[in-house]
N, C-alpha and C positions, 0 to 999 in steps of 0.2 A: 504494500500500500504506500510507502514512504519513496519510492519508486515513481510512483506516479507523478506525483506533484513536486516540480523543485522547491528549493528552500526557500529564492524572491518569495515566487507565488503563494509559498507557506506561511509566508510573515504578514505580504498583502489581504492575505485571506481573514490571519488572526487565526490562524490554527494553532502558534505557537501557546499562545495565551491560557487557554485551558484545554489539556489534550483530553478531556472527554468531550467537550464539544467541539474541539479541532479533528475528533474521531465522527461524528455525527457527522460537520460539514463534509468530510473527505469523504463518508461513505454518499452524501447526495450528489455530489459530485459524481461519481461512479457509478448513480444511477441514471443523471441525466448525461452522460455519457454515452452510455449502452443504449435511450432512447434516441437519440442521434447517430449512431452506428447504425450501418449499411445492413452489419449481419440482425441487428436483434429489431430492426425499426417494424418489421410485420410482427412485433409481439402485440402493439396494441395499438393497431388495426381493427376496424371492423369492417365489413364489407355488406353490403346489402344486394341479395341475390334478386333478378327477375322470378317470382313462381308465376305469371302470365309465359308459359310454356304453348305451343302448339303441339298436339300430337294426335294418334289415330288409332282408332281400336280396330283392330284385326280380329277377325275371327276365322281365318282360313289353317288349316289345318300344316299346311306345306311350312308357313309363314311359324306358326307354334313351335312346330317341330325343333326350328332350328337354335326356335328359346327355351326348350326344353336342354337341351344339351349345355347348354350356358347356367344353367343353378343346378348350386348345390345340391349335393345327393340329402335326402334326408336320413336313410335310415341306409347301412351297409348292408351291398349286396352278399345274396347265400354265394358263396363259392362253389364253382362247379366241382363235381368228384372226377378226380382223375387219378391214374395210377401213380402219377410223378409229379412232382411243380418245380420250378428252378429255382423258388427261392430256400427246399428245402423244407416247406411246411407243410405237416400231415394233417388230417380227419381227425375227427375222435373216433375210435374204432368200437364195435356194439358188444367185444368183449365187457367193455368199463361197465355199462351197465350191470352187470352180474356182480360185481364188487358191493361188498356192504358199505363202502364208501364211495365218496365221486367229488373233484373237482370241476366243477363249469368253466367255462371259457370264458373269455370278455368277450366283452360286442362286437370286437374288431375279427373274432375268434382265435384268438394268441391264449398262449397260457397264462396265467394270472401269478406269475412270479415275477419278482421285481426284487433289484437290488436301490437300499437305500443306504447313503454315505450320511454322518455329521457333518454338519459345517468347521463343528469347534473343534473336537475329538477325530474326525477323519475316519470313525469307527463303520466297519460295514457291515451290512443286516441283510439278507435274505428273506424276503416275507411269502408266502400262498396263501393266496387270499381266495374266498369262493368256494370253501369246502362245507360239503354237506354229506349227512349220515352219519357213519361212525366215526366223528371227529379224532377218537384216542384211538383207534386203528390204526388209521392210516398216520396218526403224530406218533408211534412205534413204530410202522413197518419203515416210515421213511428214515426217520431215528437210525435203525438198525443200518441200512443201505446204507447209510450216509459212514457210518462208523467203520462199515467195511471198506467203503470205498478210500476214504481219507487214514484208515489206521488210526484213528484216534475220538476220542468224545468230544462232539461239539456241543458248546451250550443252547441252550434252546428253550424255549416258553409257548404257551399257546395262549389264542383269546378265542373259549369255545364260544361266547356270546356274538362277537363275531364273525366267525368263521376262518381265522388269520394262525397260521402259524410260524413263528420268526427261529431262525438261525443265523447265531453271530460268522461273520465272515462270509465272502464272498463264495457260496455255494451253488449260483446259478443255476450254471452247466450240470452240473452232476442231479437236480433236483428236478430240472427239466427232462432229463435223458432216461430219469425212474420211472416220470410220468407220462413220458413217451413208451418208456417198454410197457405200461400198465394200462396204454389205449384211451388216455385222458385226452 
């Protein structure tokens, strides 16, 4: 701030005199600065639009069509069944049904695992979210997988009110790849 204004100007101004109000002045200074600059001068601006618009209502079908295709989809389309997809993403397979447990998909149809990091701590969390039925079932069988898979005990917690099961560290992959062999 002291940068800005030389020291003449500083004196002329009467900044010197009292610096809390030598702080006041220098900051209105810097704001009728900024409304005088090229970059900020459309901050306070207003502009008044014509709504006396001309336009024409169509109703030909040819003519829709091609506004059809211009909006948003509202709701995700089913995905076709196919044997293969290139992005690598499967069906839910009609074994899962016969489980006494069952994760649902999202809307998008993806599995419902997600990793979340802390801001502060950095710490990572593994969540599934969307589990219905035998909640403690399947918070064991995956438990178990998970211990063989890693050689080791991860900690871990459930919210059966919500449906959510959380393991510390970044267990993605491996939790995804359980629920893919298990037709989720």
């Amino acid at each position: 701030m002291a940068a800005f204004t030389s020291g003449v100007s500083r004196v002329l101004l009467g900044l010197e005199a009292n610096p809390v109000k030598g702080f006041l002045q220098q900051q209105r200074i810097l704001i009728n600065s900024r409304r005088s600059n090229f970059f900020f001068r459309h901050l306070g601006e207003t502009t008044q639009h014509n709504e006396n618009y001309e336009y024409e209502v169509s109703k030909d079908p040819k003519e829709w069509a091609i506004v059809e295709k211009l909006l948003p989809l509202t709701t995700v389309p089913v995905p076709e069944i196919k044997s293969h997809y290139p992005s690598g993403w499967r069906p839910m397979k009609e074994e899962a049904l016969k489980l006494p447990y069952f994760v649902e998909r999202t809307r998008n149809y993806m599995l419902p695992v997600f990793l979340h990091t802390s801001r502060k701590t950095f710490e990572t969390k593994t969540s599934i979210s969307k589990i219905h039925g035998d909640f403690w079932g399947l918070f064991e069988d995956l438990e178990k997988h998970l211990e063989e898979q890693l050689g080791e005990k991860i900690l871990s917690y459930a919210q059966e009110g919500n449906g959510k099961i959380f393991f510390k560290g970044d267990v993605v992959y491996h939790v995804e790849q359980w629920l893919l062999k298990k037709g989720f």
